[in-house]
matplotlib code that plots the C-alpha trace (Angstrom):
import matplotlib.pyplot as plt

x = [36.4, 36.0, 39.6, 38.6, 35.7, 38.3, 40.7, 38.2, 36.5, 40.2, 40.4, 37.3, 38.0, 41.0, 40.3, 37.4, 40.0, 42.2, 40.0, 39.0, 40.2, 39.0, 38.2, 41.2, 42.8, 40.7, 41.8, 45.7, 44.6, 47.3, 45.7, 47.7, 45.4, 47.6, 48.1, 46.6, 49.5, 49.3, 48.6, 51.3, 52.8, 56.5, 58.2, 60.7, 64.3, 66.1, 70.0, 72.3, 75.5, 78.5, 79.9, 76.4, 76.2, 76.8, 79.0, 79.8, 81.4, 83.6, 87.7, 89.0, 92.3, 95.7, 97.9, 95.3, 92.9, 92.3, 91.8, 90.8, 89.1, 89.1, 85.6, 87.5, 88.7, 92.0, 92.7, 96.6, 96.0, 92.7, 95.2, 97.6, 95.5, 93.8, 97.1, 98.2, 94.6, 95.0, 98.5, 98.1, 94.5, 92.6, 93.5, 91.0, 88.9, 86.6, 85.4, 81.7, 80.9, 81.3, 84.6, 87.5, 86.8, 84.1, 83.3, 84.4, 82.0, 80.1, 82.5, 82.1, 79.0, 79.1, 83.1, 84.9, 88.0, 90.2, 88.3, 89.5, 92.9, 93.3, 91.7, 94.2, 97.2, 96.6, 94.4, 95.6, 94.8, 91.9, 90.5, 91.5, 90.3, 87.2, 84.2, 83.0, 86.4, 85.3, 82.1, 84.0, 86.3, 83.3, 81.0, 84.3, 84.6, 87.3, 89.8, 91.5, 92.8, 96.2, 99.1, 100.4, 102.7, 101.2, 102.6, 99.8, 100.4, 99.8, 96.5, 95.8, 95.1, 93.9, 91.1, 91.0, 90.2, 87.2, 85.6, 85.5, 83.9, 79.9]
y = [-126.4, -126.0, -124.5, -122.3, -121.2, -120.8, -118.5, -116.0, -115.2, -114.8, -112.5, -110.6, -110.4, -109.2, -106.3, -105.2, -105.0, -103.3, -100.5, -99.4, -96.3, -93.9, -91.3, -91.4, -90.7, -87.7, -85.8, -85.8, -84.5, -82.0, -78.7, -76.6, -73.3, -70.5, -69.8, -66.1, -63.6, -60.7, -57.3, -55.2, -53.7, -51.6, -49.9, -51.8, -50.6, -49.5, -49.8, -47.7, -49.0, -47.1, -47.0, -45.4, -43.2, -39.2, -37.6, -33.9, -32.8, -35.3, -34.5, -37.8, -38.6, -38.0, -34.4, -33.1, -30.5, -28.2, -28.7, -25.9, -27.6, -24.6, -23.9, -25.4, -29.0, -28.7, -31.3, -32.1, -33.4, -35.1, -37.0, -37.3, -38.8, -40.8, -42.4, -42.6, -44.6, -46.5, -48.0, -48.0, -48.6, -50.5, -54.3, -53.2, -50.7, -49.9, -46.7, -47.4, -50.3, -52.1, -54.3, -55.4, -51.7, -49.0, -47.7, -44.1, -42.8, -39.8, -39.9, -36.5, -35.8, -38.1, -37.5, -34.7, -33.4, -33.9, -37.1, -38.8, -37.6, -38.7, -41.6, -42.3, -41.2, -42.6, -46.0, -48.1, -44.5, -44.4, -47.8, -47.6, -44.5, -42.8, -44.8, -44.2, -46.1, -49.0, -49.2, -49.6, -51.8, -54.2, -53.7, -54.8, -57.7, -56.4, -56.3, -52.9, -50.8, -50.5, -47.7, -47.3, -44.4, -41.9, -38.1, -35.4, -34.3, -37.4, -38.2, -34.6, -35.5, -38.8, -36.6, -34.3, -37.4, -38.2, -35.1, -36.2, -39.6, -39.6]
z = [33.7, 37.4, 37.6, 34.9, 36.7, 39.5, 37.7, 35.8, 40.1, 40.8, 38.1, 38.5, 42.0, 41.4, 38.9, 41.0, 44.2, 42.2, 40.9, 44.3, 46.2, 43.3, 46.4, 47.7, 44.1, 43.4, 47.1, 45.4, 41.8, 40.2, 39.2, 36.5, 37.9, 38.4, 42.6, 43.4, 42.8, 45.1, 43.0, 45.2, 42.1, 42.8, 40.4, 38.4, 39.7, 36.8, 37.7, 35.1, 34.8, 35.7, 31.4, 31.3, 34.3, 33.7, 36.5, 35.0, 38.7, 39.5, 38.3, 39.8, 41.3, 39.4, 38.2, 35.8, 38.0, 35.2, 31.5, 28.8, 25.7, 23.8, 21.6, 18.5, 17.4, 17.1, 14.2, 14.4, 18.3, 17.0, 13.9, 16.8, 19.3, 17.0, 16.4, 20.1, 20.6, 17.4, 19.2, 22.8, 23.4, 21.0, 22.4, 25.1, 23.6, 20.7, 20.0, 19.2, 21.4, 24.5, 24.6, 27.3, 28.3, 28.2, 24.0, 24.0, 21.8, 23.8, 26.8, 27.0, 27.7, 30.7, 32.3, 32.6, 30.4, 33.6, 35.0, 31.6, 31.7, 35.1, 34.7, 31.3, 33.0, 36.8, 36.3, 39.2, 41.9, 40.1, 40.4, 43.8, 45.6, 42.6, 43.2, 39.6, 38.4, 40.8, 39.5, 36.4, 37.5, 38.5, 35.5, 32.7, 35.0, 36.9, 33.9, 35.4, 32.5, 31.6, 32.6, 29.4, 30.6, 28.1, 28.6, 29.7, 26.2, 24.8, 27.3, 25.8, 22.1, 23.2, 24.8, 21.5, 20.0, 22.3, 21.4, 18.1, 18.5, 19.1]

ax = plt.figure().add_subplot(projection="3d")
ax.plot(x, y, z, "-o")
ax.set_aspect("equal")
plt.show()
């Protein structure tokens, strides 16, 4: 009995030690309260990207300086540079949405005539030396378009074409 006596002190003794230091535990609590945010409130910066980006000036690098759209659709280079697009460029683009390259649809109202024929029949100058073809280059993951070694007559209805699509 006496050792019994022995072993329930030891025990007792032992809980009691054990439970102490209850001060010490409540100086380390966690909190889950929210730290003070500062209310220094900026303007969200609202970056457009360069397939989105409207540049109406710029003609770009290549031979076309000069191109007269005409008021009117001319529908046999619109069947014919459907055609041309439907061969040539449609592993990397899409006319309606985003793909390898840049949709098409509403090119117009952000390039100009002679921007997209350069940029159809001189690519790699393009991607080089226009900024805006750089921007392009980096946005499509630098997959650089293609030279498919289309005429000026032939980038011609392509662009016939692109007035079409909206």
């Amino acid at each position: 009995m006496k050792t019994m006596l022995k072993l329930f002190s030891l025990l007792c003794i032992s809980l009691l030690i054990s439970c102490g230091g209850k001060e010490d535990k409540k100086k380390e609590s966690f909190s889950y309260e929210k730290k003070a945010t500062t209310n220094q409130k900026t303007a969200p910066e609202i970056k457009v990207t360069a397939s989105k980006k409207i540049n109406l000036t710029d003609k770009g690098i290549g031979p076309i300086t000069s191109v007269d759209l005409g008021s009117e659709i001319n529908q046999a280079m619109v069947t014919q540079g459907q055609g041309i697009y439907n061969k040539m460029c449609t592993a990397c683009h899409r006319p309606n949405k985003k793909f390898i390259g840049p949709a098409q649809a509403g090119i117009m109202e952000r390039r100009t005539p002679e921007w997209i024929m350069n940029m159809i029949l001189n690519p790699e100058v393009m991607i080089q030396k226009d900024p805006l073809a750089k921007e392009l280059l980096a946005e499509f993951n630098g997959a650089p378009m293609a030279n498919q070694n289309l005429t000026q007559e032939e980038a011609r209805a392509v662009l016939e074409y692109f007035r079409t699509l909206k």
